[in-house]
RODO-2510 file (C-alpha; in nm, 4 decimals, decimal comma):
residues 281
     n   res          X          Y          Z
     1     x     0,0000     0,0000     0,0000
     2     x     0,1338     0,3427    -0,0979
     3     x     0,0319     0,6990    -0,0797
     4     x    -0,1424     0,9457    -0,3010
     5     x     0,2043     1,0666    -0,3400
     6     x     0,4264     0,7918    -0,4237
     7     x     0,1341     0,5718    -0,5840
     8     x     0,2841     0,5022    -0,9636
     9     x     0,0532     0,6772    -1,2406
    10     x    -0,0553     0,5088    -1,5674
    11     x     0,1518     0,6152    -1,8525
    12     x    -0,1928     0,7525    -2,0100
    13     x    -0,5090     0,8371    -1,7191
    14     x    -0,8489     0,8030    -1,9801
    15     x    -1,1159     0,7713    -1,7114
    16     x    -1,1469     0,8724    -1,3440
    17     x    -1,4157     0,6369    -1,1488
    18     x    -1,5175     0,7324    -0,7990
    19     x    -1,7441     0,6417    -0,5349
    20     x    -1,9595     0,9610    -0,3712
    21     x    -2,0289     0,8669    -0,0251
    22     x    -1,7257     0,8570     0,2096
    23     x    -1,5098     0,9292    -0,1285
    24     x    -1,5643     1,2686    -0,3171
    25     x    -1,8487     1,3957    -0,0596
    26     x    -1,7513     1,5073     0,2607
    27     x    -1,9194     1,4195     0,5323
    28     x    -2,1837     1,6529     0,4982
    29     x    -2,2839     1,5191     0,1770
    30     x    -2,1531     1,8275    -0,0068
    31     x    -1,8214     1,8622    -0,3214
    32     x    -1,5890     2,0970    -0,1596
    33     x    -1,4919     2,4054    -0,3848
    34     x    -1,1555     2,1614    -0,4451
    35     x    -1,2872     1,9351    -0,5826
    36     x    -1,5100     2,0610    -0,8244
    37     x    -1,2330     2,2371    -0,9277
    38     x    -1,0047     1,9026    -0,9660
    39     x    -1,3557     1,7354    -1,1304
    40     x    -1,3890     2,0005    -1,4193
    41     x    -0,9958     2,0172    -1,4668
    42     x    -0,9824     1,6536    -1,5335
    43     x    -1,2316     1,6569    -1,8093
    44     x    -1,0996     1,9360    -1,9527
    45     x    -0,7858     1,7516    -1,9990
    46     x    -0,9874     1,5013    -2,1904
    47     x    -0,9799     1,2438    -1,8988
    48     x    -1,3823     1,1116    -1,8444
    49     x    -1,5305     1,1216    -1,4755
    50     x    -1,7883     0,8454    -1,3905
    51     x    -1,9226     0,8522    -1,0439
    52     x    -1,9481     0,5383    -0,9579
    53     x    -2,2204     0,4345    -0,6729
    54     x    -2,4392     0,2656    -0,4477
    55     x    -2,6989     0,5344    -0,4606
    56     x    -3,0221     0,5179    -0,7073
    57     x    -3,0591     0,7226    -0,9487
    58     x    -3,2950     0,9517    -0,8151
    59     x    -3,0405     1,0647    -0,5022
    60     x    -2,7901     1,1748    -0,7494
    61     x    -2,8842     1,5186    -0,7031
    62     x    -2,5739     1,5688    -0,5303
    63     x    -2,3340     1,6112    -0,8173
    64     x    -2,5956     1,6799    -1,0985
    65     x    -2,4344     2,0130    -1,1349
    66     x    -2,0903     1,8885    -1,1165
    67     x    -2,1312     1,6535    -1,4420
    68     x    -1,9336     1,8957    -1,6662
    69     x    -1,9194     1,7314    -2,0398
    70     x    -2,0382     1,3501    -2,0253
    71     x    -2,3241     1,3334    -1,7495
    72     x    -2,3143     0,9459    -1,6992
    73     x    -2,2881     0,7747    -1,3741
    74     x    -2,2844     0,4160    -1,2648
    75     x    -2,5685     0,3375    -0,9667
    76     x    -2,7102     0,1041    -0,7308
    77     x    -2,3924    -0,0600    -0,7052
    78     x    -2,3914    -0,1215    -1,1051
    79     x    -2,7106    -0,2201    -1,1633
    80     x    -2,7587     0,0820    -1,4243
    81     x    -2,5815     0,3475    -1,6276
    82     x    -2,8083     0,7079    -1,6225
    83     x    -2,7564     1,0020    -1,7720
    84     x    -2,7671     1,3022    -1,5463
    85     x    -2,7738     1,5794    -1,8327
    86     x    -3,1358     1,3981    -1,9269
    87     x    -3,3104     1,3622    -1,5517
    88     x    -3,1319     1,0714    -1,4365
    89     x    -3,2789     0,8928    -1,7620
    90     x    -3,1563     0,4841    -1,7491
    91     x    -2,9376     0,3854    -2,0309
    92     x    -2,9305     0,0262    -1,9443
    93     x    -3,0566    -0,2117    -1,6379
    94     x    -2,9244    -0,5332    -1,4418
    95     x    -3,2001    -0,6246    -1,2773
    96     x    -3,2060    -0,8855    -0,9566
    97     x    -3,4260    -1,1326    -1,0938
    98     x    -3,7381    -1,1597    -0,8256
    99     x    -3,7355    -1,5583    -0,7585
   100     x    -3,3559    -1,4872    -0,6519
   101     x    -3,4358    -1,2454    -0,4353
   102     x    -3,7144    -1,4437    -0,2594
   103     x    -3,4482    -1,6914    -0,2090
   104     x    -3,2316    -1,4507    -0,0266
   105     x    -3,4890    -1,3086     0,1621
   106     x    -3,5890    -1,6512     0,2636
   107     x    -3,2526    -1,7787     0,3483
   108     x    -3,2022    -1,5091     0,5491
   109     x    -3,5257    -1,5082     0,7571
   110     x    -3,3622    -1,8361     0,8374
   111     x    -3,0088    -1,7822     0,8990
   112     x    -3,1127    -1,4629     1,0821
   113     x    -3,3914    -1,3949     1,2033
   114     x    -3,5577    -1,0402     1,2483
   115     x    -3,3541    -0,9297     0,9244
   116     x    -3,5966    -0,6657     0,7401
   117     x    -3,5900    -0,5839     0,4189
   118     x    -3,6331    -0,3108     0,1665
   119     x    -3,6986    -0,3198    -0,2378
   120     x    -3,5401    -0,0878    -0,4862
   121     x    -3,7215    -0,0644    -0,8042
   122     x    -3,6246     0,0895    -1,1227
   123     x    -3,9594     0,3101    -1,0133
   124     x    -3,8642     0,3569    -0,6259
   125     x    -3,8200     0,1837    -0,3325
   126     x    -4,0672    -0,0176    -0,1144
   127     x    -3,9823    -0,1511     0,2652
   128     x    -4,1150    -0,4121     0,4766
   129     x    -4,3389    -0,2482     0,8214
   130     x    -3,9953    -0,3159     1,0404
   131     x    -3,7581    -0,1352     0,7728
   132     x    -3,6128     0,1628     0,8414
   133     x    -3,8137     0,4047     0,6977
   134     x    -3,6748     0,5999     0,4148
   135     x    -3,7641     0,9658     0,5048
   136     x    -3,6601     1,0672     0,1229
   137     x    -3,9093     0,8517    -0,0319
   138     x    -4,2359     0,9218     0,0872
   139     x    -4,4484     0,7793    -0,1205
   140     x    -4,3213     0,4251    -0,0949
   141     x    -4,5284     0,1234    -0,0587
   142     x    -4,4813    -0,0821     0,2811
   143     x    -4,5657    -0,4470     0,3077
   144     x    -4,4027    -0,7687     0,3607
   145     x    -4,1053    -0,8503     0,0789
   146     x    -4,3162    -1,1705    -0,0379
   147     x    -4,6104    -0,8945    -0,0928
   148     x    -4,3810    -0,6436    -0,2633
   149     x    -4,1849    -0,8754    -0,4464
   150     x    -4,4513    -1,0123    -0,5972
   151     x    -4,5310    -0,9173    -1,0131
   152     x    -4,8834    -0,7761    -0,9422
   153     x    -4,8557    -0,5721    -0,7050
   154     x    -4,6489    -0,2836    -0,5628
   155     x    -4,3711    -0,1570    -0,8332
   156     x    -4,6101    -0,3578    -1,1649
   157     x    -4,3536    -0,5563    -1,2569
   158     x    -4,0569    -0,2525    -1,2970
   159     x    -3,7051    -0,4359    -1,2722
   160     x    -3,5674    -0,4829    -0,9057
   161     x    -3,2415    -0,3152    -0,9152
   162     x    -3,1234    -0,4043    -0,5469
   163     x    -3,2557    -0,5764    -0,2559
   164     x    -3,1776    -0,3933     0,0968
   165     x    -3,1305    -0,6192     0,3852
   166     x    -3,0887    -0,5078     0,7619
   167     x    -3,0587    -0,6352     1,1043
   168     x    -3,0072    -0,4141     1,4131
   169     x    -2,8092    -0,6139     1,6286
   170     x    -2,5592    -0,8285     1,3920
   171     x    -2,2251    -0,6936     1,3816
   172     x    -2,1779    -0,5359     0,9500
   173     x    -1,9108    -0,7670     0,8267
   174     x    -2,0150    -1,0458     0,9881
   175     x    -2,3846    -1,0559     0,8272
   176     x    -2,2292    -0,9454     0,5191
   177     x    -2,0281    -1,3097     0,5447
   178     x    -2,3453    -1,5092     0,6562
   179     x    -2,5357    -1,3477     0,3608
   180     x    -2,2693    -1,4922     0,1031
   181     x    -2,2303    -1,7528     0,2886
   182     x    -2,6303    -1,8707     0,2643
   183     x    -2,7052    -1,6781    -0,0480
   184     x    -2,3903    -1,5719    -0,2522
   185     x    -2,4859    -1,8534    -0,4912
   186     x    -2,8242    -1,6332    -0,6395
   187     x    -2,6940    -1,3015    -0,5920
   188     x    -2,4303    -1,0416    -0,5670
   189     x    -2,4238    -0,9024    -0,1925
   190     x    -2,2025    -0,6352    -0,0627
   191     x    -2,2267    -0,3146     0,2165
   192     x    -2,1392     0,0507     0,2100
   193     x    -2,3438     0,1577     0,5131
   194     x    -2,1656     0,1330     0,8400
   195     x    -2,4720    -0,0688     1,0419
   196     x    -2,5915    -0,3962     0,8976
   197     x    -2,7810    -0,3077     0,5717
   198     x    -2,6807    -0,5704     0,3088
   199     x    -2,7055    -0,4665    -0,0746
   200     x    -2,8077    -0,7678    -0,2843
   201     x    -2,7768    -0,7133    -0,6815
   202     x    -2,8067    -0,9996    -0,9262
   203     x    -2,5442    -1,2080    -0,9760
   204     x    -2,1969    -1,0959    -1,1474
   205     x    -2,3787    -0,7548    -1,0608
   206     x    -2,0965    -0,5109    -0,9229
   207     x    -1,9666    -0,1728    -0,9836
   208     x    -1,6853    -0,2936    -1,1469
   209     x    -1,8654    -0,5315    -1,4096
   210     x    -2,0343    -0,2439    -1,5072
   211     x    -1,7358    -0,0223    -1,4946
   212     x    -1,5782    -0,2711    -1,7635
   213     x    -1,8211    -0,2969    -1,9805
   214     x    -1,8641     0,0806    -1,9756
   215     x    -1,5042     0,1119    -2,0866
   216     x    -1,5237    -0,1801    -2,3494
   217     x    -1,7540     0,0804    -2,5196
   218     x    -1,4876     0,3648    -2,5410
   219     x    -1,2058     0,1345    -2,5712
   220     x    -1,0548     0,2547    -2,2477
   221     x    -0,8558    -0,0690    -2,0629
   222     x    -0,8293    -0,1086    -1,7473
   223     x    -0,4990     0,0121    -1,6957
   224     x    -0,6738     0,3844    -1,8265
   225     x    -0,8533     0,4114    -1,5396
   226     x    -0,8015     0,5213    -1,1539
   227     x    -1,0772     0,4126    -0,9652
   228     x    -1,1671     0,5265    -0,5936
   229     x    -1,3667     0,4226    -0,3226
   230     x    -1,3767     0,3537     0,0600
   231     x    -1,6512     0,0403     0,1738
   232     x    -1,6738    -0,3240     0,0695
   233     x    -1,8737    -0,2355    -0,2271
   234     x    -1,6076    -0,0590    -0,4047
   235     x    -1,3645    -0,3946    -0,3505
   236     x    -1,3853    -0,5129    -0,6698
   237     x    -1,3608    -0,1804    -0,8739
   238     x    -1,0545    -0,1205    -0,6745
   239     x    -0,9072    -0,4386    -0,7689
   240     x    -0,9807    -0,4414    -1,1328
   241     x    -0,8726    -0,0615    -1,2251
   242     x    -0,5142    -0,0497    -1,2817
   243     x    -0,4341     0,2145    -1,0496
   244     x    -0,7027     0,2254    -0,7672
   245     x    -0,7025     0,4467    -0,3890
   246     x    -0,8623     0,3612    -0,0803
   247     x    -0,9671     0,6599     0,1411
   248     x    -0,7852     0,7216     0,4552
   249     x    -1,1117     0,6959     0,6113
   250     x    -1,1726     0,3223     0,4029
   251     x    -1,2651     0,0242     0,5285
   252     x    -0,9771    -0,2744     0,5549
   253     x    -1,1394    -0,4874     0,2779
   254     x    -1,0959    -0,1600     0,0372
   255     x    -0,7922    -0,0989     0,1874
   256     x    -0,6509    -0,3905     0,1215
   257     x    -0,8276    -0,4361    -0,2413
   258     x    -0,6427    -0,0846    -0,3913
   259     x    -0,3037    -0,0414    -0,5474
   260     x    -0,2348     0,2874    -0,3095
   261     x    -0,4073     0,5169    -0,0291
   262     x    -0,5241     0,8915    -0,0404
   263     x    -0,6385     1,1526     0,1914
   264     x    -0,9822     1,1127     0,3805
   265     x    -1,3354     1,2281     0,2011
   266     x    -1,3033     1,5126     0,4504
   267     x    -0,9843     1,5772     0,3238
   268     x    -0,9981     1,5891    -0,0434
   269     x    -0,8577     1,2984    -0,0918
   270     x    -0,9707     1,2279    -0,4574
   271     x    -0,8948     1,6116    -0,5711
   272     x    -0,5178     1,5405    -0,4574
   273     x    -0,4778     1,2591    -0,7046
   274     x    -0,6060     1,4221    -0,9429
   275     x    -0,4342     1,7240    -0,9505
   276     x    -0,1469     1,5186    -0,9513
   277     x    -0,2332     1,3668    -1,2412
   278     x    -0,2766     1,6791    -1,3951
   279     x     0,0605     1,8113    -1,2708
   280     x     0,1996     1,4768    -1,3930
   281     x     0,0895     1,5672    -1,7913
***
């Protein structure tokens, strides 16, 4: 593990792919004035940003005016590509096919019980009566996952981009290792949120699939790109970009998954690689 100042550079940088949460936004949610200055410098220079994330598409509000020239971003932890220049429009979809996540919600009502789970739809997001309730979607529908899983009924049959999983007294990692353990053979299932809230996509669903095949498109290989990112579900974009940081404020599985280390969110961390990749030109 090395530093954002010693970390080697590709030869060429094409493409820039960072997490938001606990990675570009500080704490408060917010781009510092830094940043946004390192964001729009970088495409300037011809290098593409993706913001790559766990987020739907409908909470990307965040950096919608920070897009600068190519307005695309990877979300719910690569389960689709929207454009933010055309209101968060969906370019493609890898939907979590419903009978695999029955069987993860049913293997986990088993393994542990009083999990709780939560829907996210290509239309919004629906939550079981013990969920926590999500105070930015108001108008969701609340019923058992069976119920809201089901074709008919809440959600018509829109693709299920992610199934949300949480337990209030399991420690995070080690759900996250019973859930792969009991399920990882349906499903894709990672964490970014510090308590016990699971993230299950379908399976060979990850940021970093999606990533690739982004940059198959525009011929970009994975040694073009420098990828960032700071929780478990940012592992395996940090391990297949060619140079990749952790946070200083990462978790040790993304720690241990990137080629070198950077300053905390709070810090800036992704504007000072940048601008050392811009120096570096």
């Amino acid at each position: 593990m090395t530093s954002a100042t010693d970390t080697p550079l590709p030869a060429i940088t094409r493409l820039i792919a960072t997490d938001l949460d606990g990675t570009l936004l500080r704490d408060d949610k917010t781009l510092s004035a830094r940043t946004v200055a390192a964001l729009a410098a970088a495409e300037e220079a011809g290098i593409e940003v993706f913001f790559v994330t766990g987020r739907p598409a409908r909470w990307m509000d965040v950096v919608s005016n920070h897009v600068q020239g190519h307005g695309l971003a990877i979300c719910a932890n690569g389960a689709v590509v929207t454009d933010l220049r055309a209101d968060g429009r969906l370019l493609t979809v890898r939907a979590l096919e419903r009978d695999a996540a029955l069987h993860v919600v049913h293997s986990l009502r088993d393994s542990a019980p009083g999990t709780s789970f939560a829907i996210e739809l290509t239309t919004g997001i629906n939550y079981e009566p013990s969920y926590p309730p999500f105070h930015l979607d108001p108008g969701a529908a609340v019923a058992v996952a069976e119920k809201l899983l089901h074709e008919d009924l809440p959600g018509e049959g829109a693709p299920v981009l992610k199934l949300l999983a949480h337990h209030t007294e399991m420690p995070p990692d080690a759900f996250l290792a019973l859930a792969r353990t009991v399920a990882g053979e349906r499903a894709s299932i990672t964490r970014s949120s510090p308590s016990a809230l699971l993230e299950v996509s379908g399976l060979g669903v990850s940021k970093a699939s999606t990533l690739a095949a982004c940059c198959a498109e525009r011929g970009i290989s994975a040694a073009e790109v420098v990828a960032f990112g700071d929780m478990p579900n940012d592992v395996e974009m940090l391990g297949w970009a060619g140079t990749s940081y952790a946070m200083g404020n990462a978790h040790p599985a993304a720690l241990a998954a990137a080629t070198g280390q950077t300053l905390t969110n709070e810090e800036d961390g992704v504007a000072v690689v940048i601008e050392r990749i811009l120096a570096g030109r």
